[in-house]
PyMOL Python script that loads the backbone (N, CA, C, O; Angstrom):
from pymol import cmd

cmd.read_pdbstr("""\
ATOM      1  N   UNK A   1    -115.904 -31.529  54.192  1.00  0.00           N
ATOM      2  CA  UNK A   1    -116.141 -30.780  52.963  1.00  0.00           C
ATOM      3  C   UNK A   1    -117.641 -30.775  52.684  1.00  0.00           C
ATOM      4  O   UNK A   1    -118.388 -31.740  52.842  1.00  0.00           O
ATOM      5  N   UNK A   2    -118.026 -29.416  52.195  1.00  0.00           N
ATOM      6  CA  UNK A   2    -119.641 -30.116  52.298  1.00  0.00           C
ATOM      7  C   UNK A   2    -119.939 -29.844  50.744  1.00  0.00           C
ATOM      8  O   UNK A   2    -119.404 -29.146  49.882  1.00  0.00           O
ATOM      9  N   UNK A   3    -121.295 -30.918  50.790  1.00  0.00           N
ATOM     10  CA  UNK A   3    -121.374 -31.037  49.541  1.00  0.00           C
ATOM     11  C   UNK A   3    -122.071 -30.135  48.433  1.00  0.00           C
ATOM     12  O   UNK A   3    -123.024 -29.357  48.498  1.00  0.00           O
ATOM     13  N   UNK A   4    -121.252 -30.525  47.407  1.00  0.00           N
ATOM     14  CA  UNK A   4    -121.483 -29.257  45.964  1.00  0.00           C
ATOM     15  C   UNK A   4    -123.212 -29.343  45.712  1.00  0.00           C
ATOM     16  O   UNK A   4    -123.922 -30.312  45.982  1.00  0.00           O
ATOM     17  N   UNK A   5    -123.461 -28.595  45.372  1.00  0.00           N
ATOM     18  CA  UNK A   5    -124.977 -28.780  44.849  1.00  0.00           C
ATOM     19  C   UNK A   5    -125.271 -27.951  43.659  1.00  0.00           C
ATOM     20  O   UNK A   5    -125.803 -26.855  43.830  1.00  0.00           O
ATOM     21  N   UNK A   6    -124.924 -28.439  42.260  1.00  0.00           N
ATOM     22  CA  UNK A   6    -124.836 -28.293  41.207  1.00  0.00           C
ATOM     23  C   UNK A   6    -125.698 -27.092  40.548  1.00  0.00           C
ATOM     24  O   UNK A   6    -125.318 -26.249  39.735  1.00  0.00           O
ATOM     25  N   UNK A   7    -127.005 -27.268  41.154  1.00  0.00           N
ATOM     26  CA  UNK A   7    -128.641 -26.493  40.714  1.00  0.00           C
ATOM     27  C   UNK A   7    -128.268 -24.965  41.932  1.00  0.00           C
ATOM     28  O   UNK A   7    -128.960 -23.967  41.728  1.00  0.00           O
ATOM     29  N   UNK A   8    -127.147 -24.888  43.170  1.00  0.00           N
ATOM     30  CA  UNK A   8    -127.444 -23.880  43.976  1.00  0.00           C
ATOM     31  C   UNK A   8    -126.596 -22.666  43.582  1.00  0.00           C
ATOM     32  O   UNK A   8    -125.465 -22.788  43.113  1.00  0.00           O
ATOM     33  N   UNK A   9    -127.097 -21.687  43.759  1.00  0.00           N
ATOM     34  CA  UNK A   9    -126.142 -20.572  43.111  1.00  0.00           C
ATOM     35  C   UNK A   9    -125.060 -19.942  44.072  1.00  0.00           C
ATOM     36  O   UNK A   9    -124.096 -19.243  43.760  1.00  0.00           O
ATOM     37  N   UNK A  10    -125.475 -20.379  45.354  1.00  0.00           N
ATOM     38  CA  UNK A  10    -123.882 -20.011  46.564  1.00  0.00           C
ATOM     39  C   UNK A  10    -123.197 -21.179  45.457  1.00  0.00           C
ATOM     40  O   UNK A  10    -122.570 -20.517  44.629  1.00  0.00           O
ATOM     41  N   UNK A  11    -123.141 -21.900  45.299  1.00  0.00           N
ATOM     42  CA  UNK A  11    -121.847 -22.998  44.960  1.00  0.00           C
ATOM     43  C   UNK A  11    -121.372 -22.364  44.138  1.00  0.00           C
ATOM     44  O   UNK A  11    -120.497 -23.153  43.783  1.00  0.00           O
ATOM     45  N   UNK A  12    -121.197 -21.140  43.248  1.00  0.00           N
ATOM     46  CA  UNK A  12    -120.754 -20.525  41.995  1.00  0.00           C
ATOM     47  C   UNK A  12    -120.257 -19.126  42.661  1.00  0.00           C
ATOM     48  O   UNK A  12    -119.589 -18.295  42.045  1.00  0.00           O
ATOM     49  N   UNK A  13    -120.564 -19.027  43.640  1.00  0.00           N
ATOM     50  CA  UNK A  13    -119.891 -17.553  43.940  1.00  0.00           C
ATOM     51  C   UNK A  13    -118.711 -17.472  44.076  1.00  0.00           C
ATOM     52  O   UNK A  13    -118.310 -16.323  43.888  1.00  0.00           O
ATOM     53  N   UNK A  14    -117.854 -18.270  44.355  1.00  0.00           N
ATOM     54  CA  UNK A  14    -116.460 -17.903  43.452  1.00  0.00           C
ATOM     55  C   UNK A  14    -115.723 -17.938  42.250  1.00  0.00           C
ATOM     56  O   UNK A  14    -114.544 -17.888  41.900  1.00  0.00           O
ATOM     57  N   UNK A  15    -117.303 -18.086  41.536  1.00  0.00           N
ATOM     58  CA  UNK A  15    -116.771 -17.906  40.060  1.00  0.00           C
ATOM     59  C   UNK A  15    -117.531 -16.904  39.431  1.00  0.00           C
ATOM     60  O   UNK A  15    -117.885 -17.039  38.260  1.00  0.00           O
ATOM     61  N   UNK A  16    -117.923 -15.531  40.354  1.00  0.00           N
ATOM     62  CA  UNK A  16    -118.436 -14.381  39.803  1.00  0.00           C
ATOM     63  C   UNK A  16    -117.712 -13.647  39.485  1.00  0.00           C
ATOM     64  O   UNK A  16    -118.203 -12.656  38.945  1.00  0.00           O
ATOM     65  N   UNK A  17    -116.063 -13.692  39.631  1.00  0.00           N
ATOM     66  CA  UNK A  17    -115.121 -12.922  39.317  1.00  0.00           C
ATOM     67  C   UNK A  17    -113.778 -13.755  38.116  1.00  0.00           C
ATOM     68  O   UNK A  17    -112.743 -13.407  37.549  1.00  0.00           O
ATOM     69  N   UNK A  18    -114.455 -14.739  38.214  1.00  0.00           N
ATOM     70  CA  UNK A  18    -113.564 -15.786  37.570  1.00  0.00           C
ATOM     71  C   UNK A  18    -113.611 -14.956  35.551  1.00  0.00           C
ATOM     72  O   UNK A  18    -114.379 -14.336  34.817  1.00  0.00           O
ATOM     73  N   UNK A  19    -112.329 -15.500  35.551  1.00  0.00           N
ATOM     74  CA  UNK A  19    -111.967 -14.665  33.889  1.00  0.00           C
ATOM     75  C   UNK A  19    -112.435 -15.466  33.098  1.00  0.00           C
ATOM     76  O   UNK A  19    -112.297 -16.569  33.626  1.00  0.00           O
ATOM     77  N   UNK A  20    -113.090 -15.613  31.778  1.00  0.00           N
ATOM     78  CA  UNK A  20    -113.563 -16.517  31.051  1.00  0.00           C
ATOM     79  C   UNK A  20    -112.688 -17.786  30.901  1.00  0.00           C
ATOM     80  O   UNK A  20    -113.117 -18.940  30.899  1.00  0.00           O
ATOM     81  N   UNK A  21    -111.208 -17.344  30.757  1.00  0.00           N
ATOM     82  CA  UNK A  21    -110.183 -18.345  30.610  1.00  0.00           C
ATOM     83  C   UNK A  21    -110.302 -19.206  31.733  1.00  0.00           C
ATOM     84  O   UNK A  21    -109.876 -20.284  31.320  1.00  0.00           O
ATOM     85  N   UNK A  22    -110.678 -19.356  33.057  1.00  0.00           N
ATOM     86  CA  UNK A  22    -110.812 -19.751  33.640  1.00  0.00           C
ATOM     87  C   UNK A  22    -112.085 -20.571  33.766  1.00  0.00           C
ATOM     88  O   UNK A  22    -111.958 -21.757  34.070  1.00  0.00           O
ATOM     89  N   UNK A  23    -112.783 -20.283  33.652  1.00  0.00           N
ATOM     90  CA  UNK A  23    -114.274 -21.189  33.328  1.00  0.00           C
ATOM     91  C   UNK A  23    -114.167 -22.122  32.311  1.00  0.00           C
ATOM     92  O   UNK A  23    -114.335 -23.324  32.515  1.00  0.00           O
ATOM     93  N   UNK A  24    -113.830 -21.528  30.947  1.00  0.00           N
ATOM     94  CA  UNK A  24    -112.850 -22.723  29.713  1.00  0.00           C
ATOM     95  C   UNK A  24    -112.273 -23.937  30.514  1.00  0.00           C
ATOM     96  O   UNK A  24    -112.696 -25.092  30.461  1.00  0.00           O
ATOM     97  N   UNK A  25    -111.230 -23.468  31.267  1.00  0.00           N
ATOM     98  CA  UNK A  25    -110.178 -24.390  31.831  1.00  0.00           C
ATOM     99  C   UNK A  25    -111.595 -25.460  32.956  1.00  0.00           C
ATOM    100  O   UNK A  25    -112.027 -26.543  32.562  1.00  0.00           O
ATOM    101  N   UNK A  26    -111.935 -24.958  33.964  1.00  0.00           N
ATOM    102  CA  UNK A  26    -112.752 -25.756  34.621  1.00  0.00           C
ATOM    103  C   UNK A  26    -113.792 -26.916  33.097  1.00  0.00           C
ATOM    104  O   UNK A  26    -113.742 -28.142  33.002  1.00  0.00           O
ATOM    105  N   UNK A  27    -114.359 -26.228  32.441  1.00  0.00           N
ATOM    106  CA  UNK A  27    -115.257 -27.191  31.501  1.00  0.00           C
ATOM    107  C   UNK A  27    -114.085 -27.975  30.888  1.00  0.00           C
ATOM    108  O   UNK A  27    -114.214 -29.188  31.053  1.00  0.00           O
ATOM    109  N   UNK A  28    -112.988 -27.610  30.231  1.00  0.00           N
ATOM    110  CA  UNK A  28    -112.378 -28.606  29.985  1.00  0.00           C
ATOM    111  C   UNK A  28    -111.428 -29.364  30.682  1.00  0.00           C
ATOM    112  O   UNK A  28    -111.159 -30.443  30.152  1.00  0.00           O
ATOM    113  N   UNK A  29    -110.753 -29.050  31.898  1.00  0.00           N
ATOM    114  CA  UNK A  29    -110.072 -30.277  32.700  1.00  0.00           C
ATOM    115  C   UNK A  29    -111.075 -31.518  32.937  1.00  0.00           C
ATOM    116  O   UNK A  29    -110.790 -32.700  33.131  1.00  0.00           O
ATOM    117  N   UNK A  30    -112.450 -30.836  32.856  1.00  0.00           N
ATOM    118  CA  UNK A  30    -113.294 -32.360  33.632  1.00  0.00           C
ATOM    119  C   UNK A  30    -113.784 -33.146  32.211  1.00  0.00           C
ATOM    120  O   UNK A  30    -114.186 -34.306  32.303  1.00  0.00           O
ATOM    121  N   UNK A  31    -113.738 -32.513  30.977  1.00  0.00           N
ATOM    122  CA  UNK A  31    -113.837 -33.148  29.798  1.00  0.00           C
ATOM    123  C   UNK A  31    -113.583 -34.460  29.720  1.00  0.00           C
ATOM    124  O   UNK A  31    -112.354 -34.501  29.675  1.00  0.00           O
ATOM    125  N   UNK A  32    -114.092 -35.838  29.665  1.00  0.00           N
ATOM    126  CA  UNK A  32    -113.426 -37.200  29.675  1.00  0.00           C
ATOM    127  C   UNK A  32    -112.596 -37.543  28.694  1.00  0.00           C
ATOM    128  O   UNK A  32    -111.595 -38.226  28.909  1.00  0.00           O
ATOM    129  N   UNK A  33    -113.024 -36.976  27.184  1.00  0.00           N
ATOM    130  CA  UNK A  33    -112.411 -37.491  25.885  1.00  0.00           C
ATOM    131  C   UNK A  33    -110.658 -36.792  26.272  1.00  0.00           C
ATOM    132  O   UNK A  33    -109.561 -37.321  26.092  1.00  0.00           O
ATOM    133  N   UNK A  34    -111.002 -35.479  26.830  1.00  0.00           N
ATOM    134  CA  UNK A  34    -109.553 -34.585  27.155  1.00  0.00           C
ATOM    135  C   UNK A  34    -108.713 -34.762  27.993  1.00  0.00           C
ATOM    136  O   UNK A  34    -107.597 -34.260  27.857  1.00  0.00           O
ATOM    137  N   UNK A  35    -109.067 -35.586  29.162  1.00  0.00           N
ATOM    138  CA  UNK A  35    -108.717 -36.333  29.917  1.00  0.00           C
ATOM    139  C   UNK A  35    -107.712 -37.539  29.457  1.00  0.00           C
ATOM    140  O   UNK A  35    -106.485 -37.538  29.358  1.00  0.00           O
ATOM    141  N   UNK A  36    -108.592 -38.483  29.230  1.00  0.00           N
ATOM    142  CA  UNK A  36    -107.835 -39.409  28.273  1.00  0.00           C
ATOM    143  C   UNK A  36    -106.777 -39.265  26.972  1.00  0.00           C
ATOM    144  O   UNK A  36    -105.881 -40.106  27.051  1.00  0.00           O
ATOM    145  N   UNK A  37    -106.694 -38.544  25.997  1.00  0.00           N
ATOM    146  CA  UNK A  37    -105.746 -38.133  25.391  1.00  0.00           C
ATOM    147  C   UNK A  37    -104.935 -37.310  25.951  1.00  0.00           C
ATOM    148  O   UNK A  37    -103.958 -37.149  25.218  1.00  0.00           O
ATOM    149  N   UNK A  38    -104.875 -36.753  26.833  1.00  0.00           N
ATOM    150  CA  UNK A  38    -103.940 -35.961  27.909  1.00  0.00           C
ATOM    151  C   UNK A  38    -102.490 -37.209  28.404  1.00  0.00           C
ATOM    152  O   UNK A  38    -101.262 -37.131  28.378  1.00  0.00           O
ATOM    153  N   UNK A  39    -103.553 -38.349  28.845  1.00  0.00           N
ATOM    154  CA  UNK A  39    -102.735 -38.951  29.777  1.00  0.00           C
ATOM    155  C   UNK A  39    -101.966 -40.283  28.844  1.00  0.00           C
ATOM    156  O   UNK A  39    -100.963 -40.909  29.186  1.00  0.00           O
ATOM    157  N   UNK A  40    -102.929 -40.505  27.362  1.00  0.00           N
ATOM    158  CA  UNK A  40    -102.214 -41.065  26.182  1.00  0.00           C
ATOM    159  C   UNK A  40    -100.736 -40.316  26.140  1.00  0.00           C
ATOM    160  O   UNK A  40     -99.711 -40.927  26.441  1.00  0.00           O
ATOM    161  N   UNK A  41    -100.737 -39.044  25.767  1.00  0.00           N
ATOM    162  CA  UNK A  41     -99.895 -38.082  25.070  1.00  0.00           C
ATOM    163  C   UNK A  41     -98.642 -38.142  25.853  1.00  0.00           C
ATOM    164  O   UNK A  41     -97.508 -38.262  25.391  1.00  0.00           O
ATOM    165  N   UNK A  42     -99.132 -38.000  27.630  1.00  0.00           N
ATOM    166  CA  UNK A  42     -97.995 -37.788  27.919  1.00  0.00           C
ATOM    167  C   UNK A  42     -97.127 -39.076  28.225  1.00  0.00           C
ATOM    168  O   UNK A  42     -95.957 -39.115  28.606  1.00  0.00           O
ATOM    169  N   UNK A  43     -98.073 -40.212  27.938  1.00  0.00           N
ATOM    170  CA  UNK A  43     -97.740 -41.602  28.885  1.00  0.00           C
ATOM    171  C   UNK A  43     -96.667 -42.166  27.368  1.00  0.00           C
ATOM    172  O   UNK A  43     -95.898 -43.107  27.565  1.00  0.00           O
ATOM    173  N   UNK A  44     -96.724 -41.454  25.822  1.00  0.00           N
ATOM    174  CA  UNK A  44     -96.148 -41.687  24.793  1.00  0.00           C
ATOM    175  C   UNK A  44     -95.205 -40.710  24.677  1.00  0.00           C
ATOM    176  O   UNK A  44     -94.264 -41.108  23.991  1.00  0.00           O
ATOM    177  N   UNK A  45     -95.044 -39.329  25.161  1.00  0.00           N
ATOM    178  CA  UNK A  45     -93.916 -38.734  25.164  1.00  0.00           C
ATOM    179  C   UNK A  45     -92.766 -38.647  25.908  1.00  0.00           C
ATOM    180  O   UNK A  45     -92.845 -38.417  27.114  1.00  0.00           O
ATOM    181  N   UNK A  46     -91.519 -38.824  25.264  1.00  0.00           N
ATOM    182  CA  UNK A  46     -90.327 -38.618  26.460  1.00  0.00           C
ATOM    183  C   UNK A  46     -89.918 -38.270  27.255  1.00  0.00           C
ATOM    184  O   UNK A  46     -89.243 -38.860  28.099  1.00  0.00           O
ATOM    185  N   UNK A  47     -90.373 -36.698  27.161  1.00  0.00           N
ATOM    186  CA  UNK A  47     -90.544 -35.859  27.964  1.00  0.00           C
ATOM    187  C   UNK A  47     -91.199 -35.250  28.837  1.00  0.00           C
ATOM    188  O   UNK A  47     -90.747 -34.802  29.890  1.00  0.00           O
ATOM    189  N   UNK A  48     -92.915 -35.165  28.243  1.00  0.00           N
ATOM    190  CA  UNK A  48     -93.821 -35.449  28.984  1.00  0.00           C
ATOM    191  C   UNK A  48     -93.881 -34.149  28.904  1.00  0.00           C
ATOM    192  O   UNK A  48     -94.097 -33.504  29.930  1.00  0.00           O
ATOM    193  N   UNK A  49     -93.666 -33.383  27.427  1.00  0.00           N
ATOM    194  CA  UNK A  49     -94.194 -32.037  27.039  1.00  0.00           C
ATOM    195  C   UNK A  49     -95.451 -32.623  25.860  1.00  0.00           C
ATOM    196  O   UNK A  49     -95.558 -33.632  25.162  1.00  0.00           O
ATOM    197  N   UNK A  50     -96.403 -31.215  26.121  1.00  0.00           N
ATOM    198  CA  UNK A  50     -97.804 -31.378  25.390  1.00  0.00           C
ATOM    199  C   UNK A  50     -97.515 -30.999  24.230  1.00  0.00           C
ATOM    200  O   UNK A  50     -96.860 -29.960  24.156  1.00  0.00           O
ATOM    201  N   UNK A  51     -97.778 -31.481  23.351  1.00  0.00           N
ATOM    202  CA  UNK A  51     -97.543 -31.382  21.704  1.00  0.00           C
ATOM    203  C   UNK A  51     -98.518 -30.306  20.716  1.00  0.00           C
ATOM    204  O   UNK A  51     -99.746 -30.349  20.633  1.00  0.00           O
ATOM    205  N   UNK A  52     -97.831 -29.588  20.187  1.00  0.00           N
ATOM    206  CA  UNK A  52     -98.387 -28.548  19.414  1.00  0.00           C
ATOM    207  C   UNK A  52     -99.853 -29.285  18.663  1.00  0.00           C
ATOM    208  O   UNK A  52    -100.405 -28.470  17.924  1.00  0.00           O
ATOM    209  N   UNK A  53    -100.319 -30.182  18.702  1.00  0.00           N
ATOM    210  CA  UNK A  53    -101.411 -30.568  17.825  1.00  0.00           C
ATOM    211  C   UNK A  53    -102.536 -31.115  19.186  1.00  0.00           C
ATOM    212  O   UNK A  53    -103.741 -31.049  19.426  1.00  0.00           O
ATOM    213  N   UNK A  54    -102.071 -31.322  19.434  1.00  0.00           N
ATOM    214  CA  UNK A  54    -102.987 -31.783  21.497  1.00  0.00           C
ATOM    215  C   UNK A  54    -103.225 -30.235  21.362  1.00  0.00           C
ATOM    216  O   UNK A  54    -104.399 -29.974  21.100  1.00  0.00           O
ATOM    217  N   UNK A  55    -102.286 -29.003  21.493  1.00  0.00           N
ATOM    218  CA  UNK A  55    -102.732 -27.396  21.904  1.00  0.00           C
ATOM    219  C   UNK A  55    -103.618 -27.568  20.672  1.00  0.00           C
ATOM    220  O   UNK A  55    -104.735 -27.823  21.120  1.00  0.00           O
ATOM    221  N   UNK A  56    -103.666 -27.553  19.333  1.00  0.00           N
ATOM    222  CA  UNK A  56    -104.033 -26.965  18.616  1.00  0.00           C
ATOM    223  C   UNK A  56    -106.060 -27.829  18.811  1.00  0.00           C
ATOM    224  O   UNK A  56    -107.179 -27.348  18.984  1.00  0.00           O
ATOM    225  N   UNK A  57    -105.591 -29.003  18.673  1.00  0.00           N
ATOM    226  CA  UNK A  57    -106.905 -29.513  19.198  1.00  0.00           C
ATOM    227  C   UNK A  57    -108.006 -29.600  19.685  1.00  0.00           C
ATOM    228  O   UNK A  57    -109.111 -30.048  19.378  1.00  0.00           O
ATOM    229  N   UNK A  58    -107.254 -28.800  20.979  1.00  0.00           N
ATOM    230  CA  UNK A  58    -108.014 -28.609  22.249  1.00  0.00           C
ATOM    231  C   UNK A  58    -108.225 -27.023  22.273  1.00  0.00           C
ATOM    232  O   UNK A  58    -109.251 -26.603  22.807  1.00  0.00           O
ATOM    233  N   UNK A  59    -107.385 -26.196  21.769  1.00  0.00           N
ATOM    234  CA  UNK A  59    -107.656 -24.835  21.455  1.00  0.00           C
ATOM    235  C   UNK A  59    -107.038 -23.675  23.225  1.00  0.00           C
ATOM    236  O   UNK A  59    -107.427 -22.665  23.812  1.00  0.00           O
ATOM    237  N   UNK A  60    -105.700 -24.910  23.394  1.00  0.00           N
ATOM    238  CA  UNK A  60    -105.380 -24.089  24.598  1.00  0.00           C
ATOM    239  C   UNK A  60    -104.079 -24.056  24.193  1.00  0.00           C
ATOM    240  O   UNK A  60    -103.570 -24.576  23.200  1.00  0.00           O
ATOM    241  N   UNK A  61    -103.409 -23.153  25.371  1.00  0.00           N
ATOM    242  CA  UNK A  61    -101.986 -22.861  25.742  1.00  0.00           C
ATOM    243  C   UNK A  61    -101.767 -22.875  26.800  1.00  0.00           C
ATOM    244  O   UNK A  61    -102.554 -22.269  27.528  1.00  0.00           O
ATOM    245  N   UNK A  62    -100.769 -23.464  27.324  1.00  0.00           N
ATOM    246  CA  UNK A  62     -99.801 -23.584  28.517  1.00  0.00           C
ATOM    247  C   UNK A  62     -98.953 -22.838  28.988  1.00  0.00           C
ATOM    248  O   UNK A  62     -97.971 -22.450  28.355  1.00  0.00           O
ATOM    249  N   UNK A  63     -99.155 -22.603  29.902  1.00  0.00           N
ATOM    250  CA  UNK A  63     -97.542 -20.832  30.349  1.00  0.00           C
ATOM    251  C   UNK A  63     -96.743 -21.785  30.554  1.00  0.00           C
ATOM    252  O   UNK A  63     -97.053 -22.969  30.678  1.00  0.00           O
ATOM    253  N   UNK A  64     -95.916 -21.423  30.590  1.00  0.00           N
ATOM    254  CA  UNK A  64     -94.330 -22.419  30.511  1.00  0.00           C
ATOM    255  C   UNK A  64     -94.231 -22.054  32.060  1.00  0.00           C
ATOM    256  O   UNK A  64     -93.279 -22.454  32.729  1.00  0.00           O
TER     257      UNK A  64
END
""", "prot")
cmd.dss("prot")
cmd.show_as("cartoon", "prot")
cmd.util.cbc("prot")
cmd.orient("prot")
């Protein structure tokens, strides 16, 4: 795998077509605070469905 190089602009060319929703999603999966209450939420729910106040929080939605 070779390595990312943060400052180079080939490393982004597959995100010249990328939908905004998608760039959102990349900045926030790597989020740490979002991370961690992610894995609180689900490690406390029964089911291990995301809770309307985690969506509302975080300002996302999930396709079923």
């Amino acid at each position: 795998m070779p390595e990312f190089d943060w400052r180079s602009p080939e490393s982004y060319k597959s995100l010249q077509d990328a939908e905004v929703t998608d760039i959102a999603w990349e900045c926030l999966r790597r989020n740490v605070d979002y991370q961690r209450e992610y894995e609180v939420m689900i490690a406390n729910s029964a089911n291990g469905e995301v809770t309307d106040a985690f969506r509302r929080k975080w300002g996302i939605c999930f396709r079923p």
